[in-house]
Structure formats: C-alpha cells, structure tokens
C-alpha positions as CSV (number, residue, x, y, z in Angstrom):
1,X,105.2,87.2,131.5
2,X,103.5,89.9,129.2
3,X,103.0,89.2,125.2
4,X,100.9,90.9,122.9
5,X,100.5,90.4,118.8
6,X,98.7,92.4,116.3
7,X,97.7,92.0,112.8
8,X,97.5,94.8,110.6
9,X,96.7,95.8,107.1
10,X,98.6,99.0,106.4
11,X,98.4,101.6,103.5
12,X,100.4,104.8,102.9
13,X,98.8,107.0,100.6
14,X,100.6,110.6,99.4
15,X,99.2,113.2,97.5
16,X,98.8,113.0,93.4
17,X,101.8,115.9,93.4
18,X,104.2,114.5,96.2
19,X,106.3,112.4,93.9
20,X,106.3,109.4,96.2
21,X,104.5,106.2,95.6
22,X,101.7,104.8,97.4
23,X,103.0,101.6,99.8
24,X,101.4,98.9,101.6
25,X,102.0,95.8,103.8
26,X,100.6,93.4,105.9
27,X,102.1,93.5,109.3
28,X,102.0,91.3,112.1
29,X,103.7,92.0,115.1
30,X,104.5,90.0,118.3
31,X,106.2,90.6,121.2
32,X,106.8,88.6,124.7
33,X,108.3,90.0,128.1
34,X,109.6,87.9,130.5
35,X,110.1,89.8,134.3
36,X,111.2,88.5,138.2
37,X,110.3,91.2,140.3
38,X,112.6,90.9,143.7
39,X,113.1,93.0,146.6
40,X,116.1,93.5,148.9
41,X,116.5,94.9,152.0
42,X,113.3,95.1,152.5
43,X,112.8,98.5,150.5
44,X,114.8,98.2,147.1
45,X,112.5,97.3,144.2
46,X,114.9,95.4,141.3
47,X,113.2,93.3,137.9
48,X,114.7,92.2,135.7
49,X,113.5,91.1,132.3
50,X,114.3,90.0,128.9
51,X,112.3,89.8,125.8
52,X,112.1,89.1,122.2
53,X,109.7,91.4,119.0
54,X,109.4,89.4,115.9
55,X,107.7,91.4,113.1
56,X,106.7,89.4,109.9
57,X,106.0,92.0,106.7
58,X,104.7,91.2,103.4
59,X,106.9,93.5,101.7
60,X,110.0,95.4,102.4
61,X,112.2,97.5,100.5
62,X,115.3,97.3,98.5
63,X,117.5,100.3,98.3
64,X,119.8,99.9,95.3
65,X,122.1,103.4,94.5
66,X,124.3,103.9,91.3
67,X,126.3,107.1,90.2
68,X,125.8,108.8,86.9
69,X,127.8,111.0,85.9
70,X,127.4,114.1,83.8
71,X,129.7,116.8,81.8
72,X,128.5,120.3,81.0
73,X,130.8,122.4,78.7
74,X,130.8,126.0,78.6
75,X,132.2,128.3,75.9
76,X,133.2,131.9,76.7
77,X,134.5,134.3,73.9
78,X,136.4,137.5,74.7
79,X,137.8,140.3,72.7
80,X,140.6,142.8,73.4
81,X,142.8,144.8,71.2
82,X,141.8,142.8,68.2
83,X,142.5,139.7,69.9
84,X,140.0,137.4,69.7
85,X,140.2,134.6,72.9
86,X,137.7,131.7,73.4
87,X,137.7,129.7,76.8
88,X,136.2,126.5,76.7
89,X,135.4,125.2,80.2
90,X,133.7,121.6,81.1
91,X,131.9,120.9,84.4
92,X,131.8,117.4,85.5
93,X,129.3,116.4,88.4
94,X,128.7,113.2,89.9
95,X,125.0,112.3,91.3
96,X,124.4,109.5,93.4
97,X,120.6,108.3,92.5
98,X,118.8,105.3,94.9
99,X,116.3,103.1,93.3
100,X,113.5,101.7,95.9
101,X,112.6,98.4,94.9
102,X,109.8,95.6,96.7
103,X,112.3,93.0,98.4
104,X,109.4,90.8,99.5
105,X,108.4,89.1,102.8
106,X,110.8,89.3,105.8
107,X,111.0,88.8,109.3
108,X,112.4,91.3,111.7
109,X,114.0,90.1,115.0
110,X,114.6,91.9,117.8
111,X,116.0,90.8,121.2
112,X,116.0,92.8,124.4
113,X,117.5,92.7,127.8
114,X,117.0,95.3,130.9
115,X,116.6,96.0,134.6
116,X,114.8,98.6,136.8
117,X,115.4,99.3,140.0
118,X,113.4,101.8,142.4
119,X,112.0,102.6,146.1
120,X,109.7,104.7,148.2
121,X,109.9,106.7,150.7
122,X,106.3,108.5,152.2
123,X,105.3,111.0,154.7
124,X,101.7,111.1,156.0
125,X,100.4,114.6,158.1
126,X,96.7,115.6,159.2
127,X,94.1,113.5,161.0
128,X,91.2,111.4,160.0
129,X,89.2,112.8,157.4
130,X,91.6,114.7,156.1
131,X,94.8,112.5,156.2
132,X,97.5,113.1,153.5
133,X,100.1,111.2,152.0
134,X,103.3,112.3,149.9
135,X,104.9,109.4,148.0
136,X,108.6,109.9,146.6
137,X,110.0,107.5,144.3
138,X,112.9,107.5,142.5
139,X,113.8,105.1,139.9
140,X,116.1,104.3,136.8
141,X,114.9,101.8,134.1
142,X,118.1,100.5,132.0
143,X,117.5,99.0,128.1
144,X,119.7,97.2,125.8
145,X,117.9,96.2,122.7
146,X,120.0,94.9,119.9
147,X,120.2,96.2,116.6
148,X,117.4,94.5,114.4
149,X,118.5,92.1,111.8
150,X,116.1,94.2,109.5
151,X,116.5,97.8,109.7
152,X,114.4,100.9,109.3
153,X,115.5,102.1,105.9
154,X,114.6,98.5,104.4
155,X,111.0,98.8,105.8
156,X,107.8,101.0,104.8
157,X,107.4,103.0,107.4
158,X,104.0,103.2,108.9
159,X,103.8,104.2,112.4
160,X,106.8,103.6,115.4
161,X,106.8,100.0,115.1
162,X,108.4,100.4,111.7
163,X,111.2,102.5,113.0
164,X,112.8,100.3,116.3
165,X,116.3,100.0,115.9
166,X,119.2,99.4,118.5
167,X,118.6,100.9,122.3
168,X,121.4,101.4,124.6
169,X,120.0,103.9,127.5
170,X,118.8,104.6,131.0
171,X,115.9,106.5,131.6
172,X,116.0,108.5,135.2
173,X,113.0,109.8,137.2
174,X,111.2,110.8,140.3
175,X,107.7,110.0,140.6
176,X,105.9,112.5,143.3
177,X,102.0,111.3,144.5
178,X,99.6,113.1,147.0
179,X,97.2,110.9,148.2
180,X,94.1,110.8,150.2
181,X,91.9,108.3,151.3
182,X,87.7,107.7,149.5
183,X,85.4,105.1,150.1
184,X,88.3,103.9,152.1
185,X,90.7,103.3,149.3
186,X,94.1,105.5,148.3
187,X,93.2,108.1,146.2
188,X,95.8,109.8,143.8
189,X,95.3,114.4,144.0
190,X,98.5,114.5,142.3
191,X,100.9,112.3,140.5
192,X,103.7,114.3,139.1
193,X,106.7,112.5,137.1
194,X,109.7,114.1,135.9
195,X,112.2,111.9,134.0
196,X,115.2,112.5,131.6
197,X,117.0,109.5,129.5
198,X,120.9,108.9,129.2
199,X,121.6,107.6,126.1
200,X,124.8,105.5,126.5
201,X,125.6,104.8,123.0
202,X,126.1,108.6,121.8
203,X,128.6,108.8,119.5
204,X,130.3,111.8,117.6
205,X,128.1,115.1,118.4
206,X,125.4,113.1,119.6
207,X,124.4,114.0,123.0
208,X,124.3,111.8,126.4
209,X,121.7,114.0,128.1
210,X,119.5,116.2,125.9
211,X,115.6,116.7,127.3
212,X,113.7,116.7,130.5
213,X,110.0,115.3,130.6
214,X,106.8,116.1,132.7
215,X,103.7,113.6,133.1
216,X,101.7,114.8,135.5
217,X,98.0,114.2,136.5
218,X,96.1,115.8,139.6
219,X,92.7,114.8,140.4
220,X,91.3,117.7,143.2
221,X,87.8,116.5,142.7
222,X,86.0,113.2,141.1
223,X,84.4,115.5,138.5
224,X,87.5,117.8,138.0
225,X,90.6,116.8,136.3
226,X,93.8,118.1,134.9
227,X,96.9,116.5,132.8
228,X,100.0,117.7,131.5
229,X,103.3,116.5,130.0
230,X,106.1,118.3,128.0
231,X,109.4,118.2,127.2
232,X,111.9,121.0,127.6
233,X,114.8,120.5,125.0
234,X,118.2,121.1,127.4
235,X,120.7,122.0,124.3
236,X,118.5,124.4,122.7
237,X,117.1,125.7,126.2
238,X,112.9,125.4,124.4
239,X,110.2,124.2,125.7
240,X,109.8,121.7,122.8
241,X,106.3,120.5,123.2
242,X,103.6,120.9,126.0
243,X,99.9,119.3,126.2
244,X,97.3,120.1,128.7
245,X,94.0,118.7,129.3
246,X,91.2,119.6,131.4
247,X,87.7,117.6,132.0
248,X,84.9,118.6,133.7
249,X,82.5,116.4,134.2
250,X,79.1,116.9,136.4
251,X,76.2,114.4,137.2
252,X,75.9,112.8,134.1
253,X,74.1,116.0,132.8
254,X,77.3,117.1,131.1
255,X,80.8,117.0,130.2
256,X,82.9,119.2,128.9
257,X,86.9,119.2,127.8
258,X,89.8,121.8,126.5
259,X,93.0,120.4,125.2
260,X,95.8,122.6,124.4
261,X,98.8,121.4,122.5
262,X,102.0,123.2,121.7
263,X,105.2,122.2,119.5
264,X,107.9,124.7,119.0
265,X,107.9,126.7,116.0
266,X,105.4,124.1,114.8
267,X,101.6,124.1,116.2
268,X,99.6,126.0,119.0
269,X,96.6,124.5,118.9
270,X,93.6,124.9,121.1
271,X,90.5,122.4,120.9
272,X,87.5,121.6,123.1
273,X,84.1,119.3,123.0
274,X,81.1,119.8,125.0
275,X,78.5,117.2,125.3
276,X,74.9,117.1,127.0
277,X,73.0,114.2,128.4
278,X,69.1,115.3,128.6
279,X,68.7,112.0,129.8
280,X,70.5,108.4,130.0
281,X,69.4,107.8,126.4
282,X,70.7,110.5,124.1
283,X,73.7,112.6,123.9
284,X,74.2,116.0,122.1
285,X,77.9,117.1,121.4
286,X,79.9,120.2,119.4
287,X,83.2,120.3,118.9
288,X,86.4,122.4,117.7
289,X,89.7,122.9,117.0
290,X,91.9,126.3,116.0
291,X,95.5,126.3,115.0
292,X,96.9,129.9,116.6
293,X,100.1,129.1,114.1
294,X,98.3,129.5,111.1
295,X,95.3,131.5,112.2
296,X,92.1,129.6,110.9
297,X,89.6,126.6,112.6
298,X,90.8,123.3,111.6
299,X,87.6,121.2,112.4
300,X,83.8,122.4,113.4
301,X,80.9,119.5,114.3
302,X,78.9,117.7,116.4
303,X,77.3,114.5,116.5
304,X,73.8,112.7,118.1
305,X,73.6,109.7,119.9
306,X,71.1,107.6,121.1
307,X,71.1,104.8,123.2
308,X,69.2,101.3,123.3
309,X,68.9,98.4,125.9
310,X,71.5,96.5,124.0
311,X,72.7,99.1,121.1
312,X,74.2,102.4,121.1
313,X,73.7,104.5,118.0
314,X,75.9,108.1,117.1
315,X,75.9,110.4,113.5
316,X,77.2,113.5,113.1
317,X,79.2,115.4,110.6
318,X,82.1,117.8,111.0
319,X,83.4,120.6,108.4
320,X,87.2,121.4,107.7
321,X,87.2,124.9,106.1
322,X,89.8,125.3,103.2
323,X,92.9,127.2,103.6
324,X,96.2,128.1,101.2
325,X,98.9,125.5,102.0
326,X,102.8,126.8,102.9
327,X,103.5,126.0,98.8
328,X,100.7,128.6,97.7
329,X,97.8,125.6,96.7
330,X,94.3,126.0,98.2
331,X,92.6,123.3,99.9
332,X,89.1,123.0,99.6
333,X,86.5,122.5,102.1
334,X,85.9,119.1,103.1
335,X,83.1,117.8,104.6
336,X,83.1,114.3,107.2
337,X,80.3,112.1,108.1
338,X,80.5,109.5,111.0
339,X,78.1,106.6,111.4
340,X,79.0,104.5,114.1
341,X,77.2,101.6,116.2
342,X,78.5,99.8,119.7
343,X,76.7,97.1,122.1
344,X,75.8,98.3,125.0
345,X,74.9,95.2,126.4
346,X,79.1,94.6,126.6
347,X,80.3,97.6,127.8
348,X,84.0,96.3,127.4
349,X,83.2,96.8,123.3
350,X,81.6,100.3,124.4
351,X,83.6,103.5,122.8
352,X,84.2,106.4,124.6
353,X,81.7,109.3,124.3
354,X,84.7,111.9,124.7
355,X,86.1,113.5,121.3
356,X,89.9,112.0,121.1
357,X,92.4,114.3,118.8
C-alpha cells in the first residue's frame, strides 16, 4: 500500500495588463495505491495495482458560452456615364463569447487500474577489486485511469494535479546499470534508461508513438557526478528538450554545480553555483544564470550561512537585471532577499545547501 495527501493554499496571480483575473483555492489532495508484487518462473517480475485520487477544491469554475450576433452594413456609391449606382452590402458575424463563473466546492474522483511487468538479465567480468556488473532490464508499465468525474476546464489550474484526466497507455523501456562493488555494497557508475509511451487511446491525427526519453545518471567517482534526460520528439525529428547537470563536490571544502537546460525554439539556458566551506560552520556561495535565447543574465547572488549546534542560519540577496519583454515593455530591475532558518539538531528538517532552479 502507498497513500499520500496534501493540503494546499493556492493563488494565481497575472500581471495588472494580462486581462485574466487573479484565482485561488484551497486544495487538498489524496491518493492511495494498492500493489501485489509476484514473480513467475522464477525471473518474470509482474504487480499489479489499483488505486483511487480524490481531490476536494474550494472553488471551481463554471464555463457558460452564448452567441451574439452582430450586423455591419456597408454603402458603396459608383458613378459611370451619368449613372449614379449605390450598393448597400450587410455583414453578419456570429461570436461565440464564454463567461467563467465560481461554481463552488467539488470533489474530483479518479480511479485507476494497471500492471507492470519486467526482468533482468546481468553479466559480471574482471576480478576482485575491480569486478563489474552490467544489468539489463526491460520493462512495460500499462495504465488505465478513468476519466475524472470533474474535468480540467472546470478547475483553476494550478500545477499538474489540476490537469489529470483520462489515461489509456503503456510506457516501454530498458533500464541499463554498471555496477561495482564499495564498502562491500553494489555501487551504481551508470544507470541509463531509455523509454517511449504508446498511447492506446489516440484518436483522429493523434499519434500512438510520438517521443523517446533519456534518464540517465553515472556516478565515476563519490565526489563526481553527472545527469541527463531529454526527449527527442519522433514526428518532428527535434531534440525537444535536454538537461544536464554536473556536481563536483571535494572534502567538504567545496562544491560546485553547472546545469544546462535546453527547450526547442524556447530556452538555452546555462546556470551554475559555487559554494565554499572555510570550516564546518559557515558557508559562502555565488550564483548565476544566462539565457543564450535572449542574450542577457537572468539572476546574479550569493548568500552566507552560518551554522549553530542546534540552528542553521543563511541571508543573501540576488539581482535580476531588467530587460524589454517580446511585446516591447521594459522590466525593471528587481532585487530578492532570502532569510531563512533550519534545525540542525534534526537533520531530516535540514535544507539542502545546493542552489535548486
């Protein structure tokens, strides 16, 4: 069995000029996951599970639309050999026009039923010391959520959550590992997944096969590490996102990481964050980010921390420099200051010390 539930107060807030209204809701979402992991012949990996998502809103929305219709007459007056003609022409057009109203509190049910089945097949080469492993494992993970009782265009949308609707698919893939053995324990080098999904409910020009995904993580080194994952779009034949990551991180003295993220004809972005530990107490960091598509530094800053026997204690302060939006408006520079406080006496409520984007 897996559940989770969350409780959430969400706001959507748009600029002054955008023409859309400012939304919120209270949110709280559960859902519960019932599996039965079996095996057959010994090697064939097959669970089975079914579950259920209930998500209660405070508010939802009401779409209502009505036609209106509207006549535009035109006069156009000619003259030839004397002759005076006059053509009166009318224009009628129809416009459909949807009215968003609050339709109060709802619940949103969602059932779900689904299988996966897998196996792995390994090869091991070289001798003690330096003894490696390669780990295949294919596998296909079949879903079949129903269509919610409440659907997406009657909810404010707020994150994913908001926007679940009916799943009929298989997702294929082939997980590769490299292992090796430290502090005698199996230790993942590489773990490399490829995976594409079937979607068995296409209809019309929807496609049944479109994209290819990448996950992959290697680990050469405990202080070294590397990630990447992508997807290549099949029908258009482009690489329609990529992200790679890279950590280095060395004795406690210092840590350092560049993050590169691509999206087709949308963002090339490169950032990084370098932090030094003069000791186990205090903590000095810079950051950065620059968007190659547009040409200019998002975000610049830094931060100090300092560490207690029981409290842990970071400020710093960032600058986003202004810039002249697609629409020809400038943004102003905006300046950000972070406070934040953690026990370090409970290092489960610690926060991480790396910069997240």
């Amino acid at each position: 069995y897996e559940g989770q539930t969350a409780v959430a107060n969400l706001e959507q807030v748009w600029p002054e000029d955008s023409g859309t209204e400012d939304y919120s809701a209270l949110r709280v979402d559960t859902s519960h996951m019932i599996f039965q992991p079996r095996r057959y012949l010994g090697w064939l990996n097959l669970v089975p599970r079914a579950g259920y998502r209930g998500t209660y809103y405070s508010d939802t929305v009401t779409r209502t639309t009505s036609d209106s219709v509207s006549t535009t007459t035109s006069t156009n007056t000619t003259v030839e050999g004397g002759v005076t003609n006059t053509v009166v022409s009318m224009v009628t057009e129809t416009n459909t026009v949807t009215d968003i109203m609050n339709g109060g509190a709802q619940l949103r049910n969602i059932f779900e039923v689904g299988a996966e089945v897998s196996f792995k097949a390994f090869k091991t080469w070289g001798r003690d010391g330096g003894t490696r492993r390669h780990i295949v494992e294919p596998y296909a993970n079949y879903t079949f959520r129903l269509e919610p009782d409440i659907l997406p265009d009657e909810l404010y949308q707020f994150d994913s959550v908001d926007a679940l609707g009916e799943v009929h698919q298989t997702l294929l893939g082939i997980r590769n590992k490299i292992q090796t053995k430290r502090d005698g324990r199996p230790y993942d080098l590489a773990d490399i997944n490829t995976f594409t999904t079937l979607e068995l409910n296409a209809e019309g020009e929807e496609k049944v096969f479109e994209r290819v995904g990448l996950d992959a993580e290697f680990r050469p080194t405990r202080w070294l590490s590397l990630d990447m994952d992508g997807i290549y779009d099949v029908e258009d034949s482009v690489l329609a996102q990529f992200n790679t990551r890279f950590d280095l991180e060395r004795d406690e003295l210092w840590s350092a990481r560049v993050e590169h993220r691509y999206r087709f004809e949308d963002s090339n972005l490169l950032a990084g964050t370098l932090t030094f530990y003069p000791n186990t107490r205090w903590g000095l960091n810079v950051f950065g980010r620059y968007e190659f598509e547009e040409s200019r530094i998002e975000e610049q800053g830094g931060y100090i921390q300092r560490k207690l026997d029981c409290l842990g204690m970071r400020f710093g302060a960032s600058v986003l420099p202004g810039y002249t939006r697609t629409d020809g408006t400038e943004r102003d520079d905006e300046v950000r200051v972070m406070l934040e406080f953690w026990l370090t006496a409970f290092p489960e409520l610690s926060v991480s010390t790396k910069q997240k984007y």
